[in-house]
MDAnalysis code that builds the backbone (N, CA, C; Angstrom):
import MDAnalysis as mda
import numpy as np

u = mda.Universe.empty(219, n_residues=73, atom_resindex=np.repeat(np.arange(73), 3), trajectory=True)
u.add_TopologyAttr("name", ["N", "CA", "C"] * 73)
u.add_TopologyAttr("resid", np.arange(1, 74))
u.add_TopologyAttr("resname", ["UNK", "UNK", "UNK", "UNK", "UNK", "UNK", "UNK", "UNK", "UNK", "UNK", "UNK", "UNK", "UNK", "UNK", "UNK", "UNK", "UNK", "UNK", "UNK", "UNK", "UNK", "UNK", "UNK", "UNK", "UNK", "UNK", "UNK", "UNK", "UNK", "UNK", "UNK", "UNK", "UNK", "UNK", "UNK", "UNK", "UNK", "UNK", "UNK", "UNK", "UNK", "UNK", "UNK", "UNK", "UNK", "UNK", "UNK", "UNK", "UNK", "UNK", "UNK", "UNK", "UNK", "UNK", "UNK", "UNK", "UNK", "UNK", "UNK", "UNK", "UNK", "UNK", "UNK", "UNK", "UNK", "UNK", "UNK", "UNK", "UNK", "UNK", "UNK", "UNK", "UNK"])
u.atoms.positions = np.array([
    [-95.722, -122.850, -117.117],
    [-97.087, -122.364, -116.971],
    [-97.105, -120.926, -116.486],
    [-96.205, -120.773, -115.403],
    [-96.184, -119.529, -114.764],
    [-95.705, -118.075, -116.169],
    [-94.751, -118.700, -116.864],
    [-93.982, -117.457, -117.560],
    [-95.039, -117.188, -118.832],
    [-95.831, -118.602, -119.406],
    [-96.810, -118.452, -120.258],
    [-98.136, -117.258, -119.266],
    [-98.536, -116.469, -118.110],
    [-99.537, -116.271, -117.651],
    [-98.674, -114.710, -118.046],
    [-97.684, -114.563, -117.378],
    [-96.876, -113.471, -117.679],
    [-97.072, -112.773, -118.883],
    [-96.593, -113.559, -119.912],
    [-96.903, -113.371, -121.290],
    [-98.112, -112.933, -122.000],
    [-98.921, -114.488, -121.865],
    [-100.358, -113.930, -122.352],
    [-100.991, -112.891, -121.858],
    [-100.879, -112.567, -119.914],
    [-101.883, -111.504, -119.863],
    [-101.638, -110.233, -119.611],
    [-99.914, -110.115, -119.029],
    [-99.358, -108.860, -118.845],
    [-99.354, -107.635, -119.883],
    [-98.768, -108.866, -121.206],
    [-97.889, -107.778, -121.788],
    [-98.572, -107.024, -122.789],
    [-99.743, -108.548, -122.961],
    [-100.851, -107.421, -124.031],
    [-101.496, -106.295, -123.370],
    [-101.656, -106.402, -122.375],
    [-101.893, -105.026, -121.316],
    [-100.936, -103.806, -121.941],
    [-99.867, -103.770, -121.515],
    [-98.927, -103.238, -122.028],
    [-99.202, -102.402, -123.490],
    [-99.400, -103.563, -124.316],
    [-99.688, -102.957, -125.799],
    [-101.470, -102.332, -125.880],
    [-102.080, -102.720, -125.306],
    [-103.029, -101.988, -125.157],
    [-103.529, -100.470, -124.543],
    [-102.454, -100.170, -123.567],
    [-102.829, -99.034, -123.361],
    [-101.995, -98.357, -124.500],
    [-101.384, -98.618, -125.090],
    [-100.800, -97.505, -126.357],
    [-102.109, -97.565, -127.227],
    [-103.055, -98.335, -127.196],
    [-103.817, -97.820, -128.175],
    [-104.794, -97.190, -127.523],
    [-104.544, -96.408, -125.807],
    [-105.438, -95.553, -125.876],
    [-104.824, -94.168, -125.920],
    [-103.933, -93.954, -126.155],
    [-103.051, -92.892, -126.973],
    [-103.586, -92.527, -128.188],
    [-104.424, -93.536, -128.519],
    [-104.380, -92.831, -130.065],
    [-105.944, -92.057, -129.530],
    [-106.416, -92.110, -128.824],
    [-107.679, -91.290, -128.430],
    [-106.919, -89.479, -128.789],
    [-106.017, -89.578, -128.643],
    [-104.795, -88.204, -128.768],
    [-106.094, -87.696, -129.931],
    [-105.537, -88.659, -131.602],
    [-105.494, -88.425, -132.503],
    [-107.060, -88.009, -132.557],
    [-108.154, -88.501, -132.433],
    [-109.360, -88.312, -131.910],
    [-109.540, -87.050, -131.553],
    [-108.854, -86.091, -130.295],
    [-108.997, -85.288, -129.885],
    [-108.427, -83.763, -130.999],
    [-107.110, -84.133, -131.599],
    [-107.355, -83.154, -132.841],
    [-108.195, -83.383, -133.675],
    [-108.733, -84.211, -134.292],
    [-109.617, -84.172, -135.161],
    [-110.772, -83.482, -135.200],
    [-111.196, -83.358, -133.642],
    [-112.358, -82.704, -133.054],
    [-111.923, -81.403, -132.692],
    [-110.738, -80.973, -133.032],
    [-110.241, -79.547, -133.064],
    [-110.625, -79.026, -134.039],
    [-109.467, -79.723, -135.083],
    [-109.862, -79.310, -136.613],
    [-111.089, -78.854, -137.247],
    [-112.230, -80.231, -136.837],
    [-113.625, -79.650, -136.857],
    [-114.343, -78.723, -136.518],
    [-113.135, -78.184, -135.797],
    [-114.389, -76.722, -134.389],
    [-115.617, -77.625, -133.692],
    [-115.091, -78.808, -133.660],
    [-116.230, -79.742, -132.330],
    [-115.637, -79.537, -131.394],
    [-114.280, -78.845, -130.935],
    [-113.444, -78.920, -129.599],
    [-112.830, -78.187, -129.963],
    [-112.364, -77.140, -128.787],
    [-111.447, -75.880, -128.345],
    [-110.617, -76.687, -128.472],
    [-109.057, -75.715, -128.194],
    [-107.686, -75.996, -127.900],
    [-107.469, -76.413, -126.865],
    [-108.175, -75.706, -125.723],
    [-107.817, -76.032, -124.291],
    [-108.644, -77.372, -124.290],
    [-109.218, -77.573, -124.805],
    [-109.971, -78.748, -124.149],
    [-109.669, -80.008, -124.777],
    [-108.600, -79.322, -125.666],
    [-108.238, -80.860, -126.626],
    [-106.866, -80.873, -125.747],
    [-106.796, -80.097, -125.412],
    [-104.981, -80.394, -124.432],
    [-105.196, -80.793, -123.508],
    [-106.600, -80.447, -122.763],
    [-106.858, -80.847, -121.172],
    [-107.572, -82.502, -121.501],
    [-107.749, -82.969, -122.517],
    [-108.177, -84.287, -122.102],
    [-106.766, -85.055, -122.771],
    [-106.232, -84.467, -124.084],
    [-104.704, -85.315, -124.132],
    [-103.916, -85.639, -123.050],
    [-103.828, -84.545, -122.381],
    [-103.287, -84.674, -120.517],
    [-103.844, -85.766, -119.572],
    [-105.406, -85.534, -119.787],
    [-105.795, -86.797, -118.734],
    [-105.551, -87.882, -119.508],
    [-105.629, -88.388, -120.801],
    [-105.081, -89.428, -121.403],
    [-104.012, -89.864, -121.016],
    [-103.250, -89.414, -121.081],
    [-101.445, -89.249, -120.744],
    [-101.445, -90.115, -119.313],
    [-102.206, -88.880, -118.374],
    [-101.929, -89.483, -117.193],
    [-102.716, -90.853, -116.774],
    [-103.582, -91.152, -117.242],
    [-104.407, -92.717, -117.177],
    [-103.172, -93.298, -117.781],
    [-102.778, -93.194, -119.219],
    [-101.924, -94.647, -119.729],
    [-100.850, -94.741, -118.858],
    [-100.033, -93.713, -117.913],
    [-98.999, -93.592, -117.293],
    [-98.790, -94.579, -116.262],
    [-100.152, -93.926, -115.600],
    [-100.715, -94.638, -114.428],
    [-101.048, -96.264, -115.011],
    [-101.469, -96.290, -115.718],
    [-101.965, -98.066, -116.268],
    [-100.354, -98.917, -116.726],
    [-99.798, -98.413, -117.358],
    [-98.500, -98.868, -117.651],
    [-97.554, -99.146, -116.707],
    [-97.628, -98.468, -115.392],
    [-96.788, -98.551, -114.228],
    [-97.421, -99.456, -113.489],
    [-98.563, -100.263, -113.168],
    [-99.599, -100.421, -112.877],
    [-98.886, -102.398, -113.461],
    [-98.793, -102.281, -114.658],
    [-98.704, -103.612, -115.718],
    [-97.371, -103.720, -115.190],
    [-96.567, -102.713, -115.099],
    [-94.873, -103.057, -115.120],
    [-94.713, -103.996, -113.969],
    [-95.731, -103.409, -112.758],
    [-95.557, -103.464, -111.390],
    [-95.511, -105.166, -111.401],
    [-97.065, -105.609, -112.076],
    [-97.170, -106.775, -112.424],
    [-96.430, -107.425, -112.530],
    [-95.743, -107.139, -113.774],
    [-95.157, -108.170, -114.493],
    [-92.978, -108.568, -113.461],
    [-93.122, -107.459, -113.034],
    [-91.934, -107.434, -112.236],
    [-92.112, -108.511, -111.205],
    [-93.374, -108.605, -110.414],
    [-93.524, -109.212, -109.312],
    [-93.615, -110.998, -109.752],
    [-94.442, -111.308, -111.122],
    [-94.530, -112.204, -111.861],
    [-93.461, -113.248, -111.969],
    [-92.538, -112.163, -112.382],
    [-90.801, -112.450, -112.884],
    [-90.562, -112.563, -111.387],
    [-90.457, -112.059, -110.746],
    [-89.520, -112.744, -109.930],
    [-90.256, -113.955, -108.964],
    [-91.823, -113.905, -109.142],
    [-92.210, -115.408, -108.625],
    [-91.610, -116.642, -109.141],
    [-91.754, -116.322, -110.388],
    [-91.209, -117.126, -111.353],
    [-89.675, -117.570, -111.396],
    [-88.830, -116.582, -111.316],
    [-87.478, -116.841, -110.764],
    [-87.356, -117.523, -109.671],
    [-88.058, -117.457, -108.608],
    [-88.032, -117.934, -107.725],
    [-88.551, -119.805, -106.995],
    [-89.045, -119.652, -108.186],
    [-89.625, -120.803, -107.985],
    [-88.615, -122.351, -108.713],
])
């Protein structure tokens, strides 16, 4: 039960913040258009970056502590 909670709710976490990476792709597009400067398509790719960083370390933390309840038990 325990390694199924791991699974189902950690890891899709995991795969989910890669799809807010693709907000990236979003942000050139709105370059290309001249809807968005350079700097401002780099300064929010950056805060992107640093949210999924932060969210991914965040899930790892999780899933580490998970695992070893689980080992432990």
């Amino acid at each position: 039960m325990e390694k199924a909670y791991t699974v189902k709710y950690l890891m899709p976490s995991r795969a989910a913040s890669s799809t807010v990476r693709s907000t990236t792709l979003h942000f050139k597009k709105m370059n290309k258009a001249n809807e968005l400067t350079e700097d401002d398509q780099k300064l929010g790719e950056e805060k992107i970056q640093k949210m999924t960083d932060k969210f991914i370390e965040k899930v790892d933390k999780e899933v580490e502590n998970k695992t070893k309840e689980i080992m432990t038990d």
